[in-house]
C-alpha positions as CSV (number, residue, x, y, z in Angstrom):
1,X,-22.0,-35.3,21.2
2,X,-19.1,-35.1,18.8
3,X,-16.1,-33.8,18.6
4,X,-16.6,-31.1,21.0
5,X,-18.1,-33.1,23.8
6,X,-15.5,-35.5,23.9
7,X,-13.1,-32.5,24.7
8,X,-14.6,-30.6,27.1
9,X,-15.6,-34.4,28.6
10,X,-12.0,-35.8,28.3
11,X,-9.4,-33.3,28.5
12,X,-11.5,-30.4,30.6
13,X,-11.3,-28.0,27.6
14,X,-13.7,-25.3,26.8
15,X,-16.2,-26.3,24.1
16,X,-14.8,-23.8,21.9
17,X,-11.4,-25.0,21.6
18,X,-12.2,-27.5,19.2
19,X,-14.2,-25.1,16.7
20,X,-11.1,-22.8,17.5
21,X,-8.8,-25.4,16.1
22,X,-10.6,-26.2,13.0
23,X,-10.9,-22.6,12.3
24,X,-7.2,-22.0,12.6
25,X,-6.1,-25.4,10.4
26,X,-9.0,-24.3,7.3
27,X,-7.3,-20.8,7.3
28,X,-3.5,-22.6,7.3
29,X,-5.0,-24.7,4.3
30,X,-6.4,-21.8,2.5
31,X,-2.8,-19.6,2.8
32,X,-1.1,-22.7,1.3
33,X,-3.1,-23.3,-1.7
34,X,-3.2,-19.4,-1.8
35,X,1.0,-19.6,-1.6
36,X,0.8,-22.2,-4.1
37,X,-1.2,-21.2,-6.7
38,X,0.6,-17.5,-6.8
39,X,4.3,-18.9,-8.0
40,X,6.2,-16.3,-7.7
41,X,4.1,-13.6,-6.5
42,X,2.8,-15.3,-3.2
43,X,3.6,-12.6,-0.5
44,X,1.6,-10.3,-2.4
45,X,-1.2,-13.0,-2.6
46,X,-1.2,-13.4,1.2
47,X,-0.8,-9.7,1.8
48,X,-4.2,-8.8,-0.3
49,X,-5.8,-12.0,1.6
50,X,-5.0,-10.8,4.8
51,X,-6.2,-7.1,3.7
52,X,-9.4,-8.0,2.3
53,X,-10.4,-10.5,5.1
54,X,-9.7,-7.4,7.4
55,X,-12.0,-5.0,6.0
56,X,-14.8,-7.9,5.7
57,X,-14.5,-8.7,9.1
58,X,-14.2,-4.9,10.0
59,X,-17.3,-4.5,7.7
60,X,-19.6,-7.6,9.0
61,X,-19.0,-6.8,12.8
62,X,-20.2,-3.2,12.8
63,X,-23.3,-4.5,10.1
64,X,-24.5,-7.4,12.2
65,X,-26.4,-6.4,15.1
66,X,-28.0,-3.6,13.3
67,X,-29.2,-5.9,10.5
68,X,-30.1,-8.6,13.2
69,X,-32.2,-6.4,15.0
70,X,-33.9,-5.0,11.4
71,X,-34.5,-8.7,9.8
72,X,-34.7,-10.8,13.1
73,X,-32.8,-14.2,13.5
74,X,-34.8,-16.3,10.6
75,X,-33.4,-13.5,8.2
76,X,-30.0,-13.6,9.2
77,X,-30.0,-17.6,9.3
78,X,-31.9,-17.1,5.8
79,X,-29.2,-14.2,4.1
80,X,-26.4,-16.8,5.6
81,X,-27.6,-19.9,4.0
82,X,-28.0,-17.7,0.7
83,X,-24.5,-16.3,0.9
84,X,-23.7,-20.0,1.6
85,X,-25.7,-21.6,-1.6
86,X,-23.9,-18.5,-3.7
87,X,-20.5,-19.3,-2.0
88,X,-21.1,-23.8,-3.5
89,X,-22.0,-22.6,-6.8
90,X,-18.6,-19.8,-7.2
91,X,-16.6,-22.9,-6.3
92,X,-18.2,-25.4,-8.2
93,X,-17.9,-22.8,-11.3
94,X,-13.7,-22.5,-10.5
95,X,-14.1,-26.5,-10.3
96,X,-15.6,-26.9,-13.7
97,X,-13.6,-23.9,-15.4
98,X,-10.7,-23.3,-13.8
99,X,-8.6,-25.7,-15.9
100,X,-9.8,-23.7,-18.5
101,X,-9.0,-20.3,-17.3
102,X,-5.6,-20.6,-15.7
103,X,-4.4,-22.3,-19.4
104,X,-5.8,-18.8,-21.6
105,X,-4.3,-16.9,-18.4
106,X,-1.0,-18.9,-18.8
107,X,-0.8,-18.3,-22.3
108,X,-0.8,-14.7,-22.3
């Protein structure tokens, strides 16, 4: 049942309102660490977010029915889940270098 059951049970909201609201609090969380991280140069940091997630979004809605209908549904679910795995790994390579990288970054 979850989260979204209990909602739409309880307070008579659409089952998407929920999903809705995560959505919005992950992207407040990733524009703080974004501000946070860019001292000093953080409206340019949100401002090149907020342009790139615009053209991927532009880009992935006028690419995804076409490549649905080319590689089916098990293709899509299967090109997601490698994007996904490749997505872990980029993170779990900042995790383990990052400390790293921002020092020889910071001492230039």
């Amino acid at each position: 049942m979850g989260l979204r059951g209990a909602c739409s049970r309880c307070c008579h909201l659409h089952h998407a309102f929920p999903i809705r609201i995560l959505l919005n609090l992950h992207i407040l969380k990733h524009l703080a660490y974004i501000v946070d991280a860019n001292n000093g140069r953080s409206s340019s940091a949100v401002a090149t977010n907020s342009c790139f997630r615009g053209i991927f979004a532009f880009v992935a809605a006028e690419v995804a029915i076409p490549l649905q209908d080319t590689i089916g549904d098990g293709g899509m679910y299967s090109l997601w889940g490698g994007i996904m795995v490749v997505s872990e790994l980029l993170i779990l390579l900042v995790w383990w270098k990052g400390g790293e990288w921002r020092e020889k970054w910071e001492a230039r």
